[in-house]
Structure formats: C-alpha cells, structure tokens
C-alpha positions as CSV (number, residue, x, y, z in Angstrom):
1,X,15.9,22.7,-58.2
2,X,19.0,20.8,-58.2
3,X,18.8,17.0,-59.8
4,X,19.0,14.1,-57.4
5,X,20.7,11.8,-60.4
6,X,24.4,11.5,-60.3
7,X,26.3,9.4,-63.1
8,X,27.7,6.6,-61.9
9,X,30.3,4.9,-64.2
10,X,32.7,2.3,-64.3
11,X,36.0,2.9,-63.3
12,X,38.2,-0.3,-65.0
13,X,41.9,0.3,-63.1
14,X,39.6,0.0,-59.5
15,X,37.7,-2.6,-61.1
16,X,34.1,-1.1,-59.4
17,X,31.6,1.6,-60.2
18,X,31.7,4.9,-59.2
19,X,29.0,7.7,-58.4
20,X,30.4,11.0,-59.1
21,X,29.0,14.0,-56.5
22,X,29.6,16.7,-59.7
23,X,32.6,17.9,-57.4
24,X,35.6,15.5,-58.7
25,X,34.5,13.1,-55.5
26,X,33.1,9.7,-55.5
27,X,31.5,7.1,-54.0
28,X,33.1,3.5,-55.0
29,X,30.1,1.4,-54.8
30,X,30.0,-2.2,-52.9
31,X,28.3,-5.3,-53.4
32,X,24.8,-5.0,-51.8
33,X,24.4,-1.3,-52.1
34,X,20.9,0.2,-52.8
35,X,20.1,2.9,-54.8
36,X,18.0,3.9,-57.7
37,X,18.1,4.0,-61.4
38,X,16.8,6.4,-63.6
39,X,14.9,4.7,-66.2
40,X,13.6,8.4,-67.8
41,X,10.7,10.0,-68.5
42,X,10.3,10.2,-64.4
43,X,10.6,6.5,-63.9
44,X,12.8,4.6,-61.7
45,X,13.9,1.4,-60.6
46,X,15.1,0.3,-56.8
47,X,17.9,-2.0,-57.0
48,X,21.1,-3.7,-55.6
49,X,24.5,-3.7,-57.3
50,X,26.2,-7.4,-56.6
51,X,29.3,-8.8,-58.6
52,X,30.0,-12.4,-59.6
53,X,32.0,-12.8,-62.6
54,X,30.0,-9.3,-64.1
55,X,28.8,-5.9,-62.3
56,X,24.8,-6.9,-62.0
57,X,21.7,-5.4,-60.0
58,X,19.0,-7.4,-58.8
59,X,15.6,-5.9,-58.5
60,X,11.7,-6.9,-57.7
61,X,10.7,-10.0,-55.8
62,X,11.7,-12.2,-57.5
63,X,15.3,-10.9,-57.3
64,X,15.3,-10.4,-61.3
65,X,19.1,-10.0,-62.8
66,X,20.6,-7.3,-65.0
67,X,24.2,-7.1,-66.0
68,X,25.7,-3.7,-66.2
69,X,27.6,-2.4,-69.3
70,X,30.8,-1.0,-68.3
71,X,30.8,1.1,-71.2
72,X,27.7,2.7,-70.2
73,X,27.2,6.0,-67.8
74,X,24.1,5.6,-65.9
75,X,21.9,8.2,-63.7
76,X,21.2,7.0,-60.2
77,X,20.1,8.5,-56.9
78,X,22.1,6.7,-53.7
C-alpha cells in the first residue's frame, strides 16, 4: 500500500513550501491551504498554512498558531 504522506519542504529562492509528488513535481503551497500533518505513530493534525512575517499553520477552534521551521522536512497529506 502506497503512503499518503508526501514531504513538503521549504523552498527559500520561491520563498513558499513545497509538497513533492515523489516524481520531481510539486505543489507550491498558498496561504489558506488545508492539509494534514503527520504527527507519527498514526496521528495527525488538520491544519491551514498562512504567512505573516513567518510560514505558520493554524489548527483547532480556537485557531491555535504554529510557526514552521524552514529547515525542517515535514510529512503531509493535501
């Protein structure tokens, strides 16, 4: 069975993230974009990507901010 989590990582001469498909393609991803985050151990996290001065997602009700680390690779399904 083929994984659903693609890497998404940051990509600093476009200045976005990107998902990678595992073919060489990408998907640049946008403000307001939805997607989930592998947390492991079969847990994951909905969330939207927004930019202010950093790359952040926003998750739960009470619209709860995390700041991305560009140096980071991170599995998500979008």
């Amino acid at each position: 069975m083929k994984s659903l989590w693609k890497d998404m990582k940051y990509n600093e001469d476009l200045d976005c993230w990107v998902v990678f498909w595992g073919d060489n393609t990408g998907y640049k991803v946008r403000c307001g974009d939805w997607f989930e985050l592998h947390l492991g151990d079969g847990r994951k996290l909905s969330c939207r990507i927004e930019l202010g001065r950093e790359w952040y997602i926003i998750v739960g009700r009470n619209d709860t901010k995390f700041y991305l680390k560009p140096n980071e690779t991170y599995q998500v399904d979008i």
